[in-house]
C-alpha positions in Angstrom: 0.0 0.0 0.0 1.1 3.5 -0.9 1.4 6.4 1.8 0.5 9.9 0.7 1.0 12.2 3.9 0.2 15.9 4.1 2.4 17.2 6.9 2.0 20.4 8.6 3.9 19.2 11.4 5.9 22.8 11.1 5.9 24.9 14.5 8.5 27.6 13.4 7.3 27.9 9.8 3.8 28.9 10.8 5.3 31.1 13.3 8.0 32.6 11.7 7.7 33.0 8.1 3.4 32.9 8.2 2.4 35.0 11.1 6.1 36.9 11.3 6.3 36.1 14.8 10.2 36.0 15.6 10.2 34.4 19.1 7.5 32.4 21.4 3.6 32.8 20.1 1.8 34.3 23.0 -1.9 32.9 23.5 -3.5 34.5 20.4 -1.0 33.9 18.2 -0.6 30.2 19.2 -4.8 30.2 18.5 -4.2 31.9 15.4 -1.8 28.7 14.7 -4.1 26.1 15.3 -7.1 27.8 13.4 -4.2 27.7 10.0 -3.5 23.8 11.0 -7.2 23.5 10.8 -7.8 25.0 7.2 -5.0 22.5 6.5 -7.0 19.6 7.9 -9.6 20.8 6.1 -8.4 20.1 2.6 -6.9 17.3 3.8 -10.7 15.9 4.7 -11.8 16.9 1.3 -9.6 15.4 -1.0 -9.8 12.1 1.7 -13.9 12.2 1.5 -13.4 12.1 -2.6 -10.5 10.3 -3.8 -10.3 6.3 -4.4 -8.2 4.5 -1.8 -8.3 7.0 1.0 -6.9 4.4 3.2 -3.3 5.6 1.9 -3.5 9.5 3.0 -2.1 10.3 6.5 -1.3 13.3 7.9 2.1 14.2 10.0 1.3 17.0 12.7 2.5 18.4 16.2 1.0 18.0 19.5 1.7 21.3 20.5 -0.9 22.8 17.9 -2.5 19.7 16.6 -3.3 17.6 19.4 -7.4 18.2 19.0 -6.8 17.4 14.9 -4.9 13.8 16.0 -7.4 12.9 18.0 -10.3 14.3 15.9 -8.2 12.1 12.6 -7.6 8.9 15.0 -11.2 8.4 15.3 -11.8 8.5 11.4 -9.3 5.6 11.3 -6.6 8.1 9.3 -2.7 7.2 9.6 -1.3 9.6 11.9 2.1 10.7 12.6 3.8 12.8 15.3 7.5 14.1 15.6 9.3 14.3 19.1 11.9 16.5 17.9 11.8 20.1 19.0 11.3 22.5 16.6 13.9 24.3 14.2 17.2 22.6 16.0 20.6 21.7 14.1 21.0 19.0 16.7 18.0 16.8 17.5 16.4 17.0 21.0 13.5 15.8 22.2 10.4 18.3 22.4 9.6 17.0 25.6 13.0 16.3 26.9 13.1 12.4 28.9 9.0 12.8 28.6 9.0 12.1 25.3 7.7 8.3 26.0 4.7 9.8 28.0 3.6 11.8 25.1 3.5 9.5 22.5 1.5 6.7 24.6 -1.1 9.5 25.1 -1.8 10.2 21.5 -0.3 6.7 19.9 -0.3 7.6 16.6 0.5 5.1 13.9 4.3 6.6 13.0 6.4 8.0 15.7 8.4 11.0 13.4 11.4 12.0 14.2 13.5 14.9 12.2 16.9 14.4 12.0 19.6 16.9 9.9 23.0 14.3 9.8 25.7 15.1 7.9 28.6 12.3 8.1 31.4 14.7 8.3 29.8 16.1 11.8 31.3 13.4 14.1 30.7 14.7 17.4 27.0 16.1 16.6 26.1 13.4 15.0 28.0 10.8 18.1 25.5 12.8 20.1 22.1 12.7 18.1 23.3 9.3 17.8 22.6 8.8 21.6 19.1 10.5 21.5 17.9 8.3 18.6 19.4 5.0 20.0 17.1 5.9 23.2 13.9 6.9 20.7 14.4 3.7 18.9 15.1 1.5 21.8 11.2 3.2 22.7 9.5 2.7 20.0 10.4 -1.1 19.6 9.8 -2.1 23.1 5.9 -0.2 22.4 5.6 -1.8 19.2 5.6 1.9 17.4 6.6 2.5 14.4 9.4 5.0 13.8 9.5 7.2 11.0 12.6 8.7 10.6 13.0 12.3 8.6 16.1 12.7 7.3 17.7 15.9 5.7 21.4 16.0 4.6 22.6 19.5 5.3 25.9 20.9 3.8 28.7 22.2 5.5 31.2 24.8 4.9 33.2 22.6 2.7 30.4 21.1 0.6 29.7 24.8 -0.3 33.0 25.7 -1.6 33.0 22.7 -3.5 32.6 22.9 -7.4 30.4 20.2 -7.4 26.4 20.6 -7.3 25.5 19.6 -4.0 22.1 18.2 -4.5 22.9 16.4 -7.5 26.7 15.0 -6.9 27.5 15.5 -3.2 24.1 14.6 -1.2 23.4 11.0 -2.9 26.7 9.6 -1.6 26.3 11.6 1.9 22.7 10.5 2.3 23.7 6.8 1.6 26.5 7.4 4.2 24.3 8.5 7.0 22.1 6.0 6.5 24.3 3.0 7.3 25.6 4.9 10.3 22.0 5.9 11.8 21.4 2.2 10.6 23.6 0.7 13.3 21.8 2.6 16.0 17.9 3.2 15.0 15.5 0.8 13.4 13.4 2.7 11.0 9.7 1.1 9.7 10.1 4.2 6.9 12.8 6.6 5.8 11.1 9.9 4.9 14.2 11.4 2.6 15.1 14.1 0.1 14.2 14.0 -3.7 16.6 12.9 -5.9 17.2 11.8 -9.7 17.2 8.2 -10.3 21.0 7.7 -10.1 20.7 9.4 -7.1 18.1 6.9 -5.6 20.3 4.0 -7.6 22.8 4.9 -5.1 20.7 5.4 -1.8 18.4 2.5 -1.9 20.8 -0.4 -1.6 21.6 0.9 1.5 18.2 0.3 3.2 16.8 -3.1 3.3 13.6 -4.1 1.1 11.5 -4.1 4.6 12.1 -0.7 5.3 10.2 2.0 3.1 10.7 5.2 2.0 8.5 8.4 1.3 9.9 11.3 -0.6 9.8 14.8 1.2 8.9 18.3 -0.4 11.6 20.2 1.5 9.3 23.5 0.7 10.3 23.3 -3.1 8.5 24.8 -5.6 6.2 22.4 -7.3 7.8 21.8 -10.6 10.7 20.3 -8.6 8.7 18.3 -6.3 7.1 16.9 -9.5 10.6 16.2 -10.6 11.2 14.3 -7.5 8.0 12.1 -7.1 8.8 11.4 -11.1 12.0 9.9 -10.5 11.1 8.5 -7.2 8.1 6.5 -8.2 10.1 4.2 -10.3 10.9 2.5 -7.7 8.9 0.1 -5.4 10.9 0.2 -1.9 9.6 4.0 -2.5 5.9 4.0 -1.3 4.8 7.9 -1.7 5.4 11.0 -0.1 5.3 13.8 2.9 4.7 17.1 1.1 3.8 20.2 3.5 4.8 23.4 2.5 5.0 22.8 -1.2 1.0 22.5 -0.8 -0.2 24.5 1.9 2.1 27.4 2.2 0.9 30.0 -0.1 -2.9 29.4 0.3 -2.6 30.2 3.9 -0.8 33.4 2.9 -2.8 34.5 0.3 -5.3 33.9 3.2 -3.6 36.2 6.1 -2.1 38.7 3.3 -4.1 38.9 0.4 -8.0 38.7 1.6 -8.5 34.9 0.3 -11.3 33.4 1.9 -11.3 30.6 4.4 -13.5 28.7 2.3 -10.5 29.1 -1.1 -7.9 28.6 0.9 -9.3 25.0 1.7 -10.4 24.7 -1.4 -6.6 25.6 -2.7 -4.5 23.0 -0.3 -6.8 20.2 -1.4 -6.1 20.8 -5.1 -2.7 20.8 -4.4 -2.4 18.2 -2.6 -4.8 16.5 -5.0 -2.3 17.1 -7.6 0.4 15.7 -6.3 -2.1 12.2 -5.8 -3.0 12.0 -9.2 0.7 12.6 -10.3 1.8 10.0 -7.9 -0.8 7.4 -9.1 -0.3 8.4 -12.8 3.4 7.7 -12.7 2.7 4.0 -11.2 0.0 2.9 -13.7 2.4 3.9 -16.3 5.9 3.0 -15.7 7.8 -0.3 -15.1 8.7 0.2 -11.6 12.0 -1.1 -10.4 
């Protein structure tokens, strides 16, 4: 079975860069947070009530702002999924610090998310996330949860000096790296990566045993390159679908605070985007020879 997940998961995006809040949301503005996640869910319920298979769409989003939305979505019998890390950190900490395990038994979603930016060159970060995720999968295994891990391959200083294009010639090999070393430490039910070209994916996927799935993230590209990526990713059948937020919600809910679009369009927007990128998905599967 496919998975086709609309997260809006993000704390510091709807902070930050849609209400312009620079620090901590006071009361209102946390409201004002949870009515946007709401519009969200919204167009996520009307693509769900419409489409064929519904039993593949999930959502991926927070406690902090979305616990009423995962409980509301648990009893429809929709595939949630909730992330432990704290928001908008290099290094990966828990959101709840050594609670963590209390938070996830009280809303037991279906995928236990956790966003994690690894580089292989970072030794000692990485020794210590390392740590954290051992701990987190060490959880989720004794609970019987399912973990799905989030990962983003950042750059450093001397991938940027580099001639070479980072997405296309230096991230492959790196993301194929991290994975055998997070590998050694986590056990992952679904890996939740970057888009890439097929080489790229020719490169990545023998590193992650045929159990263990993978859904394509949007990484708040533009949508010509997020087609691009499901494109090239659904050639492949360890690749199962996709987690794409931003990409599909983002400028509805702008065009909603900033430009006088209705609540009732900006709804309507999200779930033709994310309707979009269904069909594309589905498309590309009927008509390819998948690997």
């Amino acid at each position: 079975m496919d998975l086709l997940i609309l997260p809006f998961d993000h704390r510091s995006s709807f902070s930050k860069n849609i209400l312009g809040v620079p620090g901590t949301p006071n009361k209102k503005q946390a409201e004002k947070i949870a009515g946007l996640k709401d519009l969200v869910y919204e167009g996520f319920l009307r693509v769900r009530n419409q489409i064929d298979s519904p039993e593949e769409l999930g959502i991926l989003v927070d406690e902090q702002y979305g616990s009423e939305i995962i409980q509301k979505a648990k009893k429809e019998g929709i595939i949630t999924a909730v992330g432990v890390e704290k928001s908008g950190q290099d290094i990966f900490q828990f959101e709840y610090g050594r609670k963590f395990g209390k938070h996830i038994d009280k809303l037991q979603p279906s995928y236990v998310k956790v966003l994690v930016r690894y580089n292989p060159e970072n030794k000692s970060i990485n020794k210590k996330q390392l740590r954290r995720l051992k701990r987190l999968s060490k959880f989720c295994e004794k609970n019987d949860y399912d973990l799905l891990f989030e990962l983003l391959v950042p750059p450093t200083e001397k991938d940027l000096k580099s001639d070479a294009d980072f997405d296309q010639n230096i991230r492959p090999e790196k993301t194929a790296e991290a994975i055998e070393e997070i590998r050694k430490k986590v056990k992952a039910k679904i890996w939740k990566l970057e888009g890439f070209s097929s080489q790229g994916w020719d490169l990545i996927l023998p590193h992650i045993p045929a159990e263990e799935k993978v859904i394509v993230l949007g990484r708040g590209e533009d949508s010509e390159r997020v087609k691009f990526w499901l494109t090239e990713a659904a050639k492949y059948d360890q690749i199962i679908g996709f987690a794409i937020g931003r990409t599909i919600f983002m400028q509805p809910l702008m065009d909603h605070l900033h430009n006088g679009l209705s609540k009732e369009d900006a709804v309507f927007k999200i779930a033709k985007n994310y309707s979009t990128f269904i069909d594309l998905w589905r498309n590309i599967r009927k008509t390819v020879s998948v690997k």
